[in-house]
N, C-alpha and C positions, 0 to 999 in steps of 0.2 A: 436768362436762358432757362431757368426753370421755371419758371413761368410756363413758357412756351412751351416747354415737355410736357408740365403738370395739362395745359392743352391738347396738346396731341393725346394724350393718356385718356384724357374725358372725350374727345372726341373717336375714337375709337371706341371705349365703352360704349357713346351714345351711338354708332354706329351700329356694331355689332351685339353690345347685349354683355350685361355683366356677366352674365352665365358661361359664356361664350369664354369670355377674356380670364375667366375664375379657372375655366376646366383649362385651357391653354397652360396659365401659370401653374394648375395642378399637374400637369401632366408634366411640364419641365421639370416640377422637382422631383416628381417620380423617379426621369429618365434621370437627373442628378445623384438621388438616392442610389439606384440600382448601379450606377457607373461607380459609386464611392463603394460599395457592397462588394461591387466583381473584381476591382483593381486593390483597392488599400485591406479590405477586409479579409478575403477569402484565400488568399495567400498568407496572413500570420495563424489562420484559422487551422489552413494544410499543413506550416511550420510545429504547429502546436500539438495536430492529430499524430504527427510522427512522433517527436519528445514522448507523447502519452505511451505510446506502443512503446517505444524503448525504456521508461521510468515502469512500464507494466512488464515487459521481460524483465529488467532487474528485481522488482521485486517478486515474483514466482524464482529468481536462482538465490535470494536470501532464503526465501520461506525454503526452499531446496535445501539450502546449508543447514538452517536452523533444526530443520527434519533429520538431517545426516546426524549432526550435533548433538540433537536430543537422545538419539539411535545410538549413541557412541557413549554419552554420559550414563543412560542406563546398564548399558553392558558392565561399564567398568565401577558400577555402585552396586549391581549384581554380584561381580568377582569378586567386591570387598566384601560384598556379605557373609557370601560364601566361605570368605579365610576367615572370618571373624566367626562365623560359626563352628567350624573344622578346628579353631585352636581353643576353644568353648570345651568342645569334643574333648579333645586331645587332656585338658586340662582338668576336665571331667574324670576321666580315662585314668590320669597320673595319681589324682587322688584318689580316684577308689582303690587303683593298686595299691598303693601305698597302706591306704586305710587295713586292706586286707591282706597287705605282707606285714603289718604293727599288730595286725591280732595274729596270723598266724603267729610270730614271734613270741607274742605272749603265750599262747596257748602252749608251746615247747619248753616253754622256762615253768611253767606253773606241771608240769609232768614230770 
């Protein structure tokens, strides 16, 4: 039986012309390609374009957070500075009194 196919096969070439039988075959796998494209492909392609969009909102509300976050830890490194500086002050402030209520002191005993 294949025989007689691989006949019909040549006969037809010798009929029509390889050219002919070449652009035919070409043209079936075309239309095979494009049907595998339009059915199996271009639906996990749309499943995938949406994932993107949604994995691309999540991240723009992380980078959101992280923003809020960074906004939050400055302030409150700010405020420590702040009392680290004001008890600097303050502590500044107690010794010099100090220093200058030990001299006045002195200076009233030595009179």
């Amino acid at each position: 039986m294949e025989v007689s196919e691989s006949l019909d096969i040549a006969q037809i070439v010798s009929q029509y012309g390889f050219p002919i039988i070449a652009a035919l075959g070409l043209g079936y796998f075309i239309f095979y390609i494009w049907k595998w494209v339009t059915e199996e492909v271009n639906p996990v392609i749309d499943e995938s374009h949406m994932t993107l969009i949604a994995l691309i909102d999540r991240v723009r509300m992380l980078d959101n957070d992280l923003i809020r976050l960074k906004t939050k830890l400055d302030l409150i490194l700010e405020q420590q500075e702040k009392q680290k500086n004001e008890k600097l002050n303050e502590e500044k402030d107690n010794t010099i009194n100090t220093v200058q209520s030990t001299a006045t002191a002195s200076q009233r005993k030595s009179k």
